[in-house]
MIDREN-61178 format. One record per atom (N, C-alpha, C): residue in one letter; residue number from 1; x, y, z. Coordinates in steps of 0.05 Angstrom, whole numbers. Example, Ala and Ser with C-alpha at 12.3 -4.5 7.8 and 13.67 -1.06 7.14 Angstrom:
REM MIDREN-61178
ATOM aa   i   east  north     up
ATOM  A   1    264   -114    156
ATOM  A   1    246    -90    156
ATOM  A   1    264    -66    156
ATOM  S   2    257    -45    142
ATOM  S   2    273    -21    143
ATOM  S   2    258      1    157
This chain:
REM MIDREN-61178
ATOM aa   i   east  north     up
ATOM  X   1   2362   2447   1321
ATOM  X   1   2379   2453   1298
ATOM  X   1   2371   2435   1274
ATOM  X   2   2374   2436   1248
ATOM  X   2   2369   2434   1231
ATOM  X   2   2387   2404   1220
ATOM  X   3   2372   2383   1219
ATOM  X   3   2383   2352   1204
ATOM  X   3   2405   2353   1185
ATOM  X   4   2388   2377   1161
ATOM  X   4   2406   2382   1139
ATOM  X   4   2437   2381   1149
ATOM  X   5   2447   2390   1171
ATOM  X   5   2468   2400   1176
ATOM  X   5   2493   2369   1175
ATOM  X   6   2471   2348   1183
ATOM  X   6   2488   2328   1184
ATOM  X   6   2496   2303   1155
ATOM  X   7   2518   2297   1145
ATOM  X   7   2514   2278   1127
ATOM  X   7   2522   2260   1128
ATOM  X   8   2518   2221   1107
ATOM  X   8   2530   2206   1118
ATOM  X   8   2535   2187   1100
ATOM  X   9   2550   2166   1107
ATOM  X   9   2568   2155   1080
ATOM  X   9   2579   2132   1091
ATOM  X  10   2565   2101   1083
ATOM  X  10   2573   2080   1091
ATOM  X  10   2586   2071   1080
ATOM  X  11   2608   2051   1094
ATOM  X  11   2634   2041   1085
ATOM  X  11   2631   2013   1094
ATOM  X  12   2632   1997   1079
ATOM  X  12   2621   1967   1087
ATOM  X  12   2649   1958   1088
ATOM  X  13   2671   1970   1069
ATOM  X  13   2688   1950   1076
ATOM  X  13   2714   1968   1052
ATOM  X  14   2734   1978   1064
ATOM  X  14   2749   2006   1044
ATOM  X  14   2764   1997   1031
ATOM  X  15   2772   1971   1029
ATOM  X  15   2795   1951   1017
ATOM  X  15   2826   1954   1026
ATOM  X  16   2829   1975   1045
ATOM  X  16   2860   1970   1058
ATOM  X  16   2859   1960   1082
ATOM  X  17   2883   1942   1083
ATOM  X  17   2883   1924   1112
ATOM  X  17   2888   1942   1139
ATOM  X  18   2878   1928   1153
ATOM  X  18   2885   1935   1179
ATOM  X  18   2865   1954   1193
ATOM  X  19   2837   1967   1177
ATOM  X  19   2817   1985   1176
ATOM  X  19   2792   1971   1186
ATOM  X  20   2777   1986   1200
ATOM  X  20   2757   1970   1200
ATOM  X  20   2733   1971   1181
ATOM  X  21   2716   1953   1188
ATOM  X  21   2698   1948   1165
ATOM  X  21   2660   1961   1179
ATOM  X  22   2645   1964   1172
ATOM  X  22   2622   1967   1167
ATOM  X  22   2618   1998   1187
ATOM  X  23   2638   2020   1179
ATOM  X  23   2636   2045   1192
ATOM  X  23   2620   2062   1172
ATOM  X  24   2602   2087   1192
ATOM  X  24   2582   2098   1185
ATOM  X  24   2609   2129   1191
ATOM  X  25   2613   2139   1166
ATOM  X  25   2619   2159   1160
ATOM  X  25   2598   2188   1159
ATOM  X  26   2610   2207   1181
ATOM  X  26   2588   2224   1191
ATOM  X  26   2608   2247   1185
ATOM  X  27   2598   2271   1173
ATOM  X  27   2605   2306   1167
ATOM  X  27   2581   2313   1179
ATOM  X  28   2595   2338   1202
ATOM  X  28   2583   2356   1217
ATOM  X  28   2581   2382   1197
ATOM  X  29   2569   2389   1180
ATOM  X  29   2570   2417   1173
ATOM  X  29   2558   2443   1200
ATOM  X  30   2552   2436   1212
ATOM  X  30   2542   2451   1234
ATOM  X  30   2574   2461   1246
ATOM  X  31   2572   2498   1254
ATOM  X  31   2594   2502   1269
ATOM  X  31   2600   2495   1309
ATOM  X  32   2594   2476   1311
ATOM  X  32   2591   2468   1337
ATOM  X  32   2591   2437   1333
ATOM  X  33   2602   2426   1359
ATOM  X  33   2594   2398   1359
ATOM  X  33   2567   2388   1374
ATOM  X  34   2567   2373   1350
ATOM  X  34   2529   2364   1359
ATOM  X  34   2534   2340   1367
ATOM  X  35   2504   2318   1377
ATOM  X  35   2496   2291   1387
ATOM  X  35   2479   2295   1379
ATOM  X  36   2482   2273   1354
ATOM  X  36   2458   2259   1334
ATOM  X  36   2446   2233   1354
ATOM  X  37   2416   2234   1343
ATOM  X  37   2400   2211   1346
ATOM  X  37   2391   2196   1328
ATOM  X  38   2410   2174   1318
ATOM  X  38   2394   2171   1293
ATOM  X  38   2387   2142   1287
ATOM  X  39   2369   2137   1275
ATOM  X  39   2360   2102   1262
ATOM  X  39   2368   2100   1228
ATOM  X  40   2366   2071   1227
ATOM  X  40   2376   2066   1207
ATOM  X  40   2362   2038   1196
ATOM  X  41   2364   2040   1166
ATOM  X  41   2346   2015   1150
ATOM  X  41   2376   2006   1141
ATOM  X  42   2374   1973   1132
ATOM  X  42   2395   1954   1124
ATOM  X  42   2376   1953   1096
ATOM  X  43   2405   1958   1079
ATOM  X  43   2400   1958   1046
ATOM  X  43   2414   1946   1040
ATOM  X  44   2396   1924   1012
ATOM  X  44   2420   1907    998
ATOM  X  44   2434   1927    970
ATOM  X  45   2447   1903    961
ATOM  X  45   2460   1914    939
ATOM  X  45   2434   1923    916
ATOM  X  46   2417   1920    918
ATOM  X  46   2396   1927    898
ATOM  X  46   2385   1957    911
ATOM  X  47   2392   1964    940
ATOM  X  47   2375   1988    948
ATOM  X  47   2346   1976    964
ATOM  X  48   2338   1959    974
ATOM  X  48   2321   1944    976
ATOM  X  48   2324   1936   1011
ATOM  X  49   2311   1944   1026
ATOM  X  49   2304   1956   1055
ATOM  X  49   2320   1917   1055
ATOM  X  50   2328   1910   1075
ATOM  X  50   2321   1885   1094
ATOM  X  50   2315   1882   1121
ATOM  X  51   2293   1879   1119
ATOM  X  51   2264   1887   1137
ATOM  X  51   2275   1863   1174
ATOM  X  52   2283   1842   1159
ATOM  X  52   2297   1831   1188
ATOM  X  52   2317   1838   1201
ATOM  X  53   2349   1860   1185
ATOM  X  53   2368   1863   1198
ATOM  X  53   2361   1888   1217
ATOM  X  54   2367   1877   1242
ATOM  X  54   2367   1898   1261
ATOM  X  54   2401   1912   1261
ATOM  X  55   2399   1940   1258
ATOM  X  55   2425   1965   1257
ATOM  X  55   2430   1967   1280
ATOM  X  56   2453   1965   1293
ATOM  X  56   2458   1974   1321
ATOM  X  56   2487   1997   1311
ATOM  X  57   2496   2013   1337
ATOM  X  57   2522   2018   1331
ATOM  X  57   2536   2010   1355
ATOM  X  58   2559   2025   1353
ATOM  X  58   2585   2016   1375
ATOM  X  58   2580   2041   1389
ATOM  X  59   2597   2066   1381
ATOM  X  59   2593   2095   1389
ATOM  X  59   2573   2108   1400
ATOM  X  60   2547   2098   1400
ATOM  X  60   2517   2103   1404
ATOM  X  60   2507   2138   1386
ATOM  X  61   2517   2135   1365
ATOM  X  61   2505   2154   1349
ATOM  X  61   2476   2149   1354
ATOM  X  62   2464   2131   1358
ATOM  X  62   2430   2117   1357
ATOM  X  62   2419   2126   1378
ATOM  X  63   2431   2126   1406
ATOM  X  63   2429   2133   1428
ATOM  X  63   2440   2159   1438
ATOM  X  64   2442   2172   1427
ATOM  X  64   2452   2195   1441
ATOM  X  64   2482   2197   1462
ATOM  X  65   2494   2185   1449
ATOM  X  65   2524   2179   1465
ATOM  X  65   2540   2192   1453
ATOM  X  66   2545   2196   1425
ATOM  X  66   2578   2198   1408
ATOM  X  66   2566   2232   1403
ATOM  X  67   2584   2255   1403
ATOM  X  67   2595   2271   1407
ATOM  X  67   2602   2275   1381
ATOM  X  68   2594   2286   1360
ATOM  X  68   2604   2291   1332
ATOM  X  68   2617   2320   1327
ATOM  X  69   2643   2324   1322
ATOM  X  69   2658   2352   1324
ATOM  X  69   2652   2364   1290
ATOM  X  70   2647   2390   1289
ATOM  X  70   2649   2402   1265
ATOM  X  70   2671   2387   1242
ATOM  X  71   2660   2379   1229
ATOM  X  71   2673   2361   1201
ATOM  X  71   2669   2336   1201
ATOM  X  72   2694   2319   1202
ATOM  X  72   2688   2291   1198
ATOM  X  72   2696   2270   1226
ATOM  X  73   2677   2248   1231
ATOM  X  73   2678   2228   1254
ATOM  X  73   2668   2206   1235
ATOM  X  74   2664   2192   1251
ATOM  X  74   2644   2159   1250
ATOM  X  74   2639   2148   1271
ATOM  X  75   2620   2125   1269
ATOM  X  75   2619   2098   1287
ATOM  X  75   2625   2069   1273
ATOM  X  76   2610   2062   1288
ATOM  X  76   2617   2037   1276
ATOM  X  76   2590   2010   1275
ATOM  X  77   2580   2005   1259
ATOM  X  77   2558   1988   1257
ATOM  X  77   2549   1961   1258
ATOM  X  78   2539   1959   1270
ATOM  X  78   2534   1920   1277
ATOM  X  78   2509   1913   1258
ATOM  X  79   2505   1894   1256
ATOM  X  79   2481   1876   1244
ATOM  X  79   2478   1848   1245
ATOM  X  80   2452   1850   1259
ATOM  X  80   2452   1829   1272
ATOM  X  80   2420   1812   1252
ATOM  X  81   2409   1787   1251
ATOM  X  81   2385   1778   1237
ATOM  X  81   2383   1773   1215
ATOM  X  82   2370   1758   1205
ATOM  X  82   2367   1748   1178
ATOM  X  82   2382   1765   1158
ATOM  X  83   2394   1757   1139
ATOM  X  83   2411   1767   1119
ATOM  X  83   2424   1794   1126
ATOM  X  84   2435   1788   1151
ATOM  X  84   2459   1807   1160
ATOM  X  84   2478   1816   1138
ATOM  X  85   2490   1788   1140
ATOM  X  85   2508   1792   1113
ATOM  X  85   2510   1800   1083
ATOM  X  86   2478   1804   1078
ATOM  X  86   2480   1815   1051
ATOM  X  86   2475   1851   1043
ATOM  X  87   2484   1858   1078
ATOM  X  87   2486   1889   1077
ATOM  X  87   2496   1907   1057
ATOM  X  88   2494   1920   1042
ATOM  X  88   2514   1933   1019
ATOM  X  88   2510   1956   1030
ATOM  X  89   2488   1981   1042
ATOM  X  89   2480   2005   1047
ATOM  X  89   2474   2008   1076
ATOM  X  90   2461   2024   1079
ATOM  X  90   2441   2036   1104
ATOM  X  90   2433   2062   1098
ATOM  X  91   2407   2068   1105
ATOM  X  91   2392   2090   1106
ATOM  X  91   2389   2104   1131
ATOM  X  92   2399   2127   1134
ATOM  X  92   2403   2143   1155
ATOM  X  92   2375   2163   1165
ATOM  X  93   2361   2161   1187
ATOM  X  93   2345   2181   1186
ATOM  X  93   2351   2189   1219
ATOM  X  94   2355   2216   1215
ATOM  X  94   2355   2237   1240
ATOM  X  94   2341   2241   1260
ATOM  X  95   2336   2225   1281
ATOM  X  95   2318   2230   1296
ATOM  X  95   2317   2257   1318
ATOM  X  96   2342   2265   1323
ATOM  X  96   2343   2287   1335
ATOM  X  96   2376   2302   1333
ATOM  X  97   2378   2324   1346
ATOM  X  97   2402   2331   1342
ATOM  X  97   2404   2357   1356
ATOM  X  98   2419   2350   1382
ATOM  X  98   2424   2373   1397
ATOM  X  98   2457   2390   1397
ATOM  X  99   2460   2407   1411
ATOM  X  99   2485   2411   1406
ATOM  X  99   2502   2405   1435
ATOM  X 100   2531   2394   1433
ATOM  X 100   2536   2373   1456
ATOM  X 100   2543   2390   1479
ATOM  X 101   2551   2388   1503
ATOM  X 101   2542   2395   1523
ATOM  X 101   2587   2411   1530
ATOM  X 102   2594   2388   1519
ATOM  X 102   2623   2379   1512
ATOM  X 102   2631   2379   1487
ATOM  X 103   2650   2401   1481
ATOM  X 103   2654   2397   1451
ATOM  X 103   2676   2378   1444
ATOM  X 104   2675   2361   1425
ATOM  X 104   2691   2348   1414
ATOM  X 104   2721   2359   1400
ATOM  X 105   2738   2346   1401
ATOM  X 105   2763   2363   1385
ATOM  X 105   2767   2349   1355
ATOM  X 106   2780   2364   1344
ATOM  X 106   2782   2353   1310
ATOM  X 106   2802   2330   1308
ATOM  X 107   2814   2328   1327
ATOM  X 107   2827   2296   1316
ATOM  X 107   2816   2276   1336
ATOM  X 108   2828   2254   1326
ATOM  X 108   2816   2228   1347
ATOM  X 108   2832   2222   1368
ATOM  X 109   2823   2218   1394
ATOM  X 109   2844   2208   1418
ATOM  X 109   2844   2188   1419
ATOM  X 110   2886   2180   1415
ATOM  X 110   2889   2169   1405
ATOM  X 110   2891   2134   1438
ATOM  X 111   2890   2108   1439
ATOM  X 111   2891   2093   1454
ATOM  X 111   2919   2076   1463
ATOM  X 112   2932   2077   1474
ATOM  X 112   2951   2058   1479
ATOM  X 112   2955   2037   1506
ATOM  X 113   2953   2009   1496
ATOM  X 113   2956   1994   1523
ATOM  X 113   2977   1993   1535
ATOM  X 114   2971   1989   1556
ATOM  X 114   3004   1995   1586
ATOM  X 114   2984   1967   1597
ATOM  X 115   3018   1957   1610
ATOM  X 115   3016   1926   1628
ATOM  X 115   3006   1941   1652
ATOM  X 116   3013   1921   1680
ATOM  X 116   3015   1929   1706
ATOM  X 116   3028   1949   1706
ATOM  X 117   3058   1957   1699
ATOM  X 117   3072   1968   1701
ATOM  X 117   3076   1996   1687
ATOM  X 118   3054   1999   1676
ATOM  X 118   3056   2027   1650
ATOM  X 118   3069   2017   1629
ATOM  X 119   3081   1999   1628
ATOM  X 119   3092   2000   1586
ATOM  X 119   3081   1990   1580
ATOM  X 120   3079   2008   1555
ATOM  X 120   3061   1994   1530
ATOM  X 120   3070   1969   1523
ATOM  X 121   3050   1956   1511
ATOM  X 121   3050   1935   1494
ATOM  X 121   3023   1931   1477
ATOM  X 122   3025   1908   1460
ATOM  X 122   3003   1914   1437
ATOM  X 122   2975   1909   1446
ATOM  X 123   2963   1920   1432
ATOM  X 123   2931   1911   1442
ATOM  X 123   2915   1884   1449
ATOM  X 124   2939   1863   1435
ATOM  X 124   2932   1836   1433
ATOM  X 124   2933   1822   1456
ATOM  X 125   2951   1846   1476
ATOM  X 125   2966   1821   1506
ATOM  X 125   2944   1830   1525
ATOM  X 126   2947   1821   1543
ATOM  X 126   2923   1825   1568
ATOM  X 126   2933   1848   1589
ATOM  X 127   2924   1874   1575
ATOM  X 127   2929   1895   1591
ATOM  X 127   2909   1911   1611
ATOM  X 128   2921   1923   1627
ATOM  X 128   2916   1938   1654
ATOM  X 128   2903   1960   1650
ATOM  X 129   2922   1980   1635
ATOM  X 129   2914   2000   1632
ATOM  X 129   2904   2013   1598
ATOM  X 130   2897   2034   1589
ATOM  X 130   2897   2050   1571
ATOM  X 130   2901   2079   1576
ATOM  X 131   2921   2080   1553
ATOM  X 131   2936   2112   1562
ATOM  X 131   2918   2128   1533
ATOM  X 132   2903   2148   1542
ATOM  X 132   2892   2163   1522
ATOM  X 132   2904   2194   1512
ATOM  X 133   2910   2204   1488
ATOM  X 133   2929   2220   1480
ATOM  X 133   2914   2237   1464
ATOM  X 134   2909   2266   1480
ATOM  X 134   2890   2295   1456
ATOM  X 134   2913   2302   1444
ATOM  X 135   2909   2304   1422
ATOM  X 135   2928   2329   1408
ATOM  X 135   2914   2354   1402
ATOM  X 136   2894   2363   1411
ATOM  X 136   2878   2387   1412
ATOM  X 136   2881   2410   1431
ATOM  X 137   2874   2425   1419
ATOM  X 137   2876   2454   1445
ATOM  X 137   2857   2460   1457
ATOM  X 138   2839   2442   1467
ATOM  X 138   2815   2444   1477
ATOM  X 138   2820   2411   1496
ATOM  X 139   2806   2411   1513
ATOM  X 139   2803   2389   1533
ATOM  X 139   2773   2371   1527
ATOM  X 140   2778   2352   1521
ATOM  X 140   2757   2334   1509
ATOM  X 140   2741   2308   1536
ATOM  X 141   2721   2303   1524
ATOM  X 141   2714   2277   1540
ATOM  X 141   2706   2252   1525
ATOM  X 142   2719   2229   1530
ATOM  X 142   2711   2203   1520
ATOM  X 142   2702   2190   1532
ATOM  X 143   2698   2164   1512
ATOM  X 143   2686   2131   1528
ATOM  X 143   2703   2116   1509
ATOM  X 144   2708   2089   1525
ATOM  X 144   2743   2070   1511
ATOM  X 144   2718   2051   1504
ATOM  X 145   2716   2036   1476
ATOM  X 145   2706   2011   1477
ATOM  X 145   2728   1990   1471
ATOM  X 146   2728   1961   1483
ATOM  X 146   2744   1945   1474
ATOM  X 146   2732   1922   1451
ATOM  X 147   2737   1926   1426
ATOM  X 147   2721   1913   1410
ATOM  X 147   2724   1871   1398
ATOM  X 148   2713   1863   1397
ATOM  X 148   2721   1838   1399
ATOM  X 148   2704   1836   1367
ATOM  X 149   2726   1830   1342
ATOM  X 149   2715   1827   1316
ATOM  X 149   2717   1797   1308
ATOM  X 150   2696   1792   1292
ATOM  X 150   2703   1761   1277
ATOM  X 150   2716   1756   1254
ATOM  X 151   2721   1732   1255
ATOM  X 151   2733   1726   1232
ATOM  X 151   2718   1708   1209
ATOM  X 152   2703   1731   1190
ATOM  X 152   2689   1719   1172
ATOM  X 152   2700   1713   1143
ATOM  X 153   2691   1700   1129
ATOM  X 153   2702   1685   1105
ATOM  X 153   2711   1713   1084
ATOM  X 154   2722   1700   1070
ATOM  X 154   2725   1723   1045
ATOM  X 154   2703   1739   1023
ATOM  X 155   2701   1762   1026
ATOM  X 155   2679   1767   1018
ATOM  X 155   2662   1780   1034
ATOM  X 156   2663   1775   1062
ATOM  X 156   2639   1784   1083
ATOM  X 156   2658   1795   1098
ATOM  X 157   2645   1822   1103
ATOM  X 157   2655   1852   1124
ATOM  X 157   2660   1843   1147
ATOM  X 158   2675   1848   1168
ATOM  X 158   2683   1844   1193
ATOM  X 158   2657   1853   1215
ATOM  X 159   2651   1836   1231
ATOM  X 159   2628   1848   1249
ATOM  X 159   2646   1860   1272
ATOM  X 160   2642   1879   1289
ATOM  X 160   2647   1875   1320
ATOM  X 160   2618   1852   1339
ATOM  X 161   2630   1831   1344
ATOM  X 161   2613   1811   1352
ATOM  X 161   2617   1812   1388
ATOM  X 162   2626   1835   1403
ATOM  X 162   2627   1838   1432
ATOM  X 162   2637   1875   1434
ATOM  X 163   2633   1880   1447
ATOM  X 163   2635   1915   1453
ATOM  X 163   2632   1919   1484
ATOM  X 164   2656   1927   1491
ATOM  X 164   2661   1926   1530
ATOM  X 164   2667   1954   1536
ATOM  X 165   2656   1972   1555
ATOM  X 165   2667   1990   1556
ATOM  X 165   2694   1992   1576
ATOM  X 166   2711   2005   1575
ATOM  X 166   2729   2006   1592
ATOM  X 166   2729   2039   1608
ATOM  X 167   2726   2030   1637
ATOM  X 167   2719   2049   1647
ATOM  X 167   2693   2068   1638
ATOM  X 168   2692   2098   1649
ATOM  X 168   2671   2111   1642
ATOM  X 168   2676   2138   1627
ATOM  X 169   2653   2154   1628
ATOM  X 169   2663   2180   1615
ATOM  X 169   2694   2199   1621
ATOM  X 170   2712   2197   1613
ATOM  X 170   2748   2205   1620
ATOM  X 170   2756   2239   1613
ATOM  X 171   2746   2251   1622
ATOM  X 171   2763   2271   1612
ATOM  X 171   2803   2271   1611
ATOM  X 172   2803   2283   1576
ATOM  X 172   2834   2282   1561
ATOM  X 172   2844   2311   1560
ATOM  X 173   2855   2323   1578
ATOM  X 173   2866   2355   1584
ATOM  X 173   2882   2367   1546
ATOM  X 174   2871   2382   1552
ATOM  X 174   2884   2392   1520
ATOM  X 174   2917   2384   1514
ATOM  X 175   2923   2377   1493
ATOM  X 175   2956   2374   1495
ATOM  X 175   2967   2355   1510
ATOM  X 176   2947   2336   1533
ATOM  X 176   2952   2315   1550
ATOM  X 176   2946   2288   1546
ATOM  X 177   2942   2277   1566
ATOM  X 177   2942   2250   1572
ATOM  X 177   2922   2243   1598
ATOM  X 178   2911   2208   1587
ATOM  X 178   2887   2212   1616
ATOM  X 178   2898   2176   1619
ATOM  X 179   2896   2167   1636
ATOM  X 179   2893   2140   1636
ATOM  X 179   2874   2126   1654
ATOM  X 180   2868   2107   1642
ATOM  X 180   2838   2089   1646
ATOM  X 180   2853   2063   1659
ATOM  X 181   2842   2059   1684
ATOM  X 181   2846   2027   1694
ATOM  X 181   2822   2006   1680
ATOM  X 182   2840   1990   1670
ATOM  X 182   2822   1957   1666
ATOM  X 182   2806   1941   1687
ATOM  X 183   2782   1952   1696
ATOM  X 183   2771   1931   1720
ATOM  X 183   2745   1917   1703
ATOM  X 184   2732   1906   1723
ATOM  X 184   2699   1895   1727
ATOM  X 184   2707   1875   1696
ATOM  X 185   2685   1878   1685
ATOM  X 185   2671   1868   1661
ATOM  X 185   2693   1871   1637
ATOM  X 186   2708   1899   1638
ATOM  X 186   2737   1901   1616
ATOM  X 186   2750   1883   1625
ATOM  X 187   2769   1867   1651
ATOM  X 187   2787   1862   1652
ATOM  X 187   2775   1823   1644
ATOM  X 188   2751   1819   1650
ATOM  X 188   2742   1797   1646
ATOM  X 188   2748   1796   1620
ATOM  X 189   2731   1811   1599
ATOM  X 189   2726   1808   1570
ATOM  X 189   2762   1813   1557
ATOM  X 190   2777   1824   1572
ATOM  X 190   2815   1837   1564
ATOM  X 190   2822   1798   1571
ATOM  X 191   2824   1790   1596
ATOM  X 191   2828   1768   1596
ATOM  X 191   2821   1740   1577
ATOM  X 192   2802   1750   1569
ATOM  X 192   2781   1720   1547
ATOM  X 192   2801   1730   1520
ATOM  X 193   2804   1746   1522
ATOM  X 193   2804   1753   1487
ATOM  X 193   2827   1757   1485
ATOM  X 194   2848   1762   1504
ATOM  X 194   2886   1767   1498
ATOM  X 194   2887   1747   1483
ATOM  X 195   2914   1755   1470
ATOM  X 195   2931   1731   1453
ATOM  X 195   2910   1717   1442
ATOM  X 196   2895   1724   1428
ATOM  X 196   2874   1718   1406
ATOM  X 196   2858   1725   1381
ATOM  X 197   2843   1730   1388
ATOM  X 197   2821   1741   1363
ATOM  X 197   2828   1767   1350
ATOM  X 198   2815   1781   1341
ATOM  X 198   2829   1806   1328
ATOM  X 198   2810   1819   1345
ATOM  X 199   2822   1845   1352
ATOM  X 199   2801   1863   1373
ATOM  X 199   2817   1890   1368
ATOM  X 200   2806   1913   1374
ATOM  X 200   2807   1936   1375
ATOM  X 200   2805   1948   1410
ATOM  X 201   2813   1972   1411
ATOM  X 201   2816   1996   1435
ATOM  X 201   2807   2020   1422
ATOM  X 202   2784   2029   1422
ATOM  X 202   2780   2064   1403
ATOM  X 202   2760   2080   1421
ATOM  X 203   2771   2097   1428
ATOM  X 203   2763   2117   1446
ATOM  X 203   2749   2135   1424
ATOM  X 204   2728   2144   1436
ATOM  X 204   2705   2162   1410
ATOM  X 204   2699   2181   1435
ATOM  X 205   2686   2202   1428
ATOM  X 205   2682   2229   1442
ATOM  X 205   2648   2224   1453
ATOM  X 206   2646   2231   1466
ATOM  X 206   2619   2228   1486
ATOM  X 206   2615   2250   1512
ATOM  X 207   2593   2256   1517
ATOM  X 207   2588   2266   1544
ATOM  X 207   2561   2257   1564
């Protein structure tokens, strides 16, 4: 299928609180959901390649992981090497683009943490579970990352500086609910980071 179909639009940092920072804004014009493969150059504020920062993402748009539904998604972008921080852009090039195996639904499923016991509580405490919520008429499949962000000075974009998955690929029944147990490597990285740092729970579409 045809590159044209896909477009993209970096957001280093949107100026309202509580959002995250350095997301790669992706429109599917294609009528189907596709899985992009794609790389990317680090641009400064001049437009001007920086040839040391290596682009990673969270979602694995790069890798063939994230599940892009007809219209609008994202991921989310790391940068890591010499003048990380003077990122202003990125240059997007398409390396491939199939159409997904699993279609994605038009809204995002949504994450909520549950203790031992199933109640929720906030993302900050050291939880058990994750309760995931489609509001679509179609039955979707995800992957949970648990994101661990820094706290950089004023002025400089938020990195995700750790990315855990929780659990594995989940199918979310249309109109339903799926829930994910916290083990292995999540409940390690849920334990280090409770009642601390600022961190995220965002389930993105994958197959």
């Amino acid at each position: 299928m045809a590159s044209k179909a896909l477009s993209f639009h970096y957001v280093g940092d949107s100026g309202v609180d509580e959002t995250m920072n350095q997301i790669l804004e992706l429109t599917n014009n294609y009528p189907a959901s596709v899985v992009p493969e794609l790389s990317f150059q680090a641009l400064d504020k001049h437009d001007h390649v920086l040839r040391q920062v290596k682009v990673s993402t969270v979602y694995g748009s790069d890798r063939g992981e994230l599940v892009a539904p007809y219209g609008a998604s994202n991921d989310i972008l790391r940068f890591s090497g010499p003048g990380k921080h003077d990122v202003a852009d990125v240059r997007v090039t398409v390396r491939n683009t199939t159409i997904a195996s699993i279609p994605a639904g038009l809204h995002e499923v949504t994450t909520q943490a549950l203790d031992s016991q199933g109640r929720e509580i906030v993302r900050f405490e050291r939880f058990s579970a994750v309760r995931l919520t489609n509001e679509d008429d179609i039955p979707v499949s995800v992957r949970i990352a648990y994101i661990l962000w820094d706290q950089p000075p004023k002025g400089v974009t938020q990195q995700a500086i750790e990315v855990t998955a929780i659990g594995d690929l989940t199918r979310v029944p249309a109109h339903g609910t799926a829930v994910v147990h916290v083990t292995g490597k999540a409940a390690a990285a849920v334990a280090r980071n409770s009642n601390g740092p600022a961190v995220s729970i965002k389930a993105y579409n994958s197959q």
